[in-house]
C-alpha positions in Angstrom: 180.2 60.9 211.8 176.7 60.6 211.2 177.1 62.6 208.0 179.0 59.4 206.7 177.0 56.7 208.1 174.6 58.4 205.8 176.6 58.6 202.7 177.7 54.9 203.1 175.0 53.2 201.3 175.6 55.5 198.3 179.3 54.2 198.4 178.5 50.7 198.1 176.5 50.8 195.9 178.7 53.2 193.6 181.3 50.3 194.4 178.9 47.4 193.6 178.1 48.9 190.1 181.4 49.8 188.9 182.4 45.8 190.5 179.4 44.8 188.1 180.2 46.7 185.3 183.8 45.5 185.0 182.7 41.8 185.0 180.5 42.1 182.2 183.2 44.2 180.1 185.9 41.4 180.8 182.7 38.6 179.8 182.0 40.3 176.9 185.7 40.5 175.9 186.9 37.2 176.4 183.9 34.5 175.7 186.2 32.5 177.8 185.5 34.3 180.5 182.3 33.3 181.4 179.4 30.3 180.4 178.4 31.1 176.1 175.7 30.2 174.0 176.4 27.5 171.7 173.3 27.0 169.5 174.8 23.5 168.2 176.0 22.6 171.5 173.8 19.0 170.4 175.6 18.5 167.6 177.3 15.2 167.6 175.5 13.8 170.3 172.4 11.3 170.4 168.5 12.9 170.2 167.1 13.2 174.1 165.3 9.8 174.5 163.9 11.0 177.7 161.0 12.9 176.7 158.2 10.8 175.7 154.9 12.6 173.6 151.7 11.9 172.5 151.0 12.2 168.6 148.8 14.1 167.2 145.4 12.5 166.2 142.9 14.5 164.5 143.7 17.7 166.5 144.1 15.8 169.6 146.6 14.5 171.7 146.4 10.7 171.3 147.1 7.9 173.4 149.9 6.5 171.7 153.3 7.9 173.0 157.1 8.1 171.5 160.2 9.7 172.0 161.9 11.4 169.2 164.4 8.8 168.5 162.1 6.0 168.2 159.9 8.2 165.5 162.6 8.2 163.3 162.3 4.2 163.2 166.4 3.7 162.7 165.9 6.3 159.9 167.4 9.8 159.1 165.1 12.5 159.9 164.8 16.4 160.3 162.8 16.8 163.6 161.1 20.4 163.4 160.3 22.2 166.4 157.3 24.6 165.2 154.0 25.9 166.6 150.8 26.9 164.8 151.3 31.1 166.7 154.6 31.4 165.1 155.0 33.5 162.4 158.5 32.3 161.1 156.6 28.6 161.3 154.8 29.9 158.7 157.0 31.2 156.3 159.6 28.0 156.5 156.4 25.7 155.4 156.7 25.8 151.9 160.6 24.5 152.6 159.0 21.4 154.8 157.4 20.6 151.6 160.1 20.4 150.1 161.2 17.8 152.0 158.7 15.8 151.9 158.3 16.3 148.1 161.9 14.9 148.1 160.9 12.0 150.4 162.9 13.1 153.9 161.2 12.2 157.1 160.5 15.1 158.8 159.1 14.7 162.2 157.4 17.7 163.8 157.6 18.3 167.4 154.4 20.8 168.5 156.0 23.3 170.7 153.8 24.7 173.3 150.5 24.4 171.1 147.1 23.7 171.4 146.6 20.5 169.4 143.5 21.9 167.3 145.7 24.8 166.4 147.9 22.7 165.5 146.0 20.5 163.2 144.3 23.6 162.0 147.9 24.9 161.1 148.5 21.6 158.8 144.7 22.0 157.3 145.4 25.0 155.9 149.3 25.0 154.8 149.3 21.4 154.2 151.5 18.8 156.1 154.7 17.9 155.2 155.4 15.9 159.0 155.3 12.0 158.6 154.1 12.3 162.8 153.6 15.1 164.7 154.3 14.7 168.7 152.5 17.0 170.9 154.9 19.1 173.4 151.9 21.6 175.4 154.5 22.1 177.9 157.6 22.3 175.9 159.3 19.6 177.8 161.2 18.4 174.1 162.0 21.8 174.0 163.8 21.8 177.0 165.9 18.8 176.1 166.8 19.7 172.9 168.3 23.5 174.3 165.3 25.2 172.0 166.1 28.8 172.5 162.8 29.2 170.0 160.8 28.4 167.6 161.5 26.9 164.9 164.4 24.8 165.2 165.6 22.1 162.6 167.8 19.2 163.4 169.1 16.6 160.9 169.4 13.4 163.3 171.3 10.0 161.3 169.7 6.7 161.3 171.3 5.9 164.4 170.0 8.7 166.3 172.7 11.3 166.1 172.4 14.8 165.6 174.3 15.9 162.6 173.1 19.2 162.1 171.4 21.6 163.2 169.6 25.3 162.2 168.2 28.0 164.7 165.4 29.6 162.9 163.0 29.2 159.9 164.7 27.7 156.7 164.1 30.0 154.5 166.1 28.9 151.4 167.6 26.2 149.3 170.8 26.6 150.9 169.2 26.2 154.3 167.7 22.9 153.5 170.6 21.8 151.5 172.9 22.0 154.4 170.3 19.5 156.4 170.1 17.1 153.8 173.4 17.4 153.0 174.4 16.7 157.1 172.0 13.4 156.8 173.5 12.1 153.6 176.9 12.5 154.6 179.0 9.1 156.0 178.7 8.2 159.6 182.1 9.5 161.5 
């Protein structure tokens, strides 16, 4: 008897892991099965008004706040999550400046940065953001289901996400299918 008291343990868990294992097959096989990441799952609905930032002022955190559907001032916009440590940041700059080159108000949204970094970031690779909010403790992030950094999203002039890419844009194709998600009619 004792002999199988002592084996017990080993039995459930044996039984708890093959219980486990199972559940994650039948996930994984059926998406319906279980909760799944939709990266565009703000697609169609309004930009989070709740989070309200500081702007960047001369590598500081100024005094003035705004959420991210007032800084598109009843514009269209692409609102670009990005921070000065990220290496894919980097390589979708020259695409931002684009943009701006092309006169689209892009709003940049400082995810978990130090605001001299930051500015130091736009010294160097030059600035294509028409305001850049400050987000140290990635609370915009948050709302906006960033899974990292960067993130693009083409919001309409009434505040409406049409659009958006996980990721740097990297090509012409990327940035076409923002602009193109801005320009097109309201539905």
């Amino acid at each position: 008897m004792k002999r199988w008291l002592a084996l017990l343990p080993i039995v459930v868990l044996v039984a708890l892991a093959a219980f486990l294992m199972t559940q994650m097959d039948r996930m994984a096989g059926d998406p319906a099965a279980g909760p799944t990441y939709r990266p565009d799952a703000l697609v169609g609905q309004p930009i989070p008004e709740t989070t309200v930032l500081p702007i960047l002022v001369d590598g500081k955190a100024g005094s003035d706040l705004l959420d991210l559907k007032t800084a598109g001032v009843g514009k269209p916009m692409i609102v670009n999550v990005f921070a000065s440590w990220c290496a894919p940041c980097r390589l979708e700059h020259p695409q931002l400046m684009k943009l701006k080159e092309q006169g689209v108000a892009v709003v940049g949204v400082a995810y978990k940065d130090d605001p001299v970094a930051t500015d130091a970031f736009l010294q160097e690779l030059g600035d294509p953001y028409r305001l850049v909010l400050v987000d140290r403790e990635g609370r915009a992030g948050l709302d906006l289901g960033v899974s990292g950094v960067p993130e693009s999203f083409a919001v309409d002039a009434f505040g409406t996400i049409v659009a958006k890419s996980s990721g740097p844009v990297l090509t012409d194709a990327d940035l076409k299918t923002l602009t193109d998600a801005l320009n097109a009619p309201a539905r």
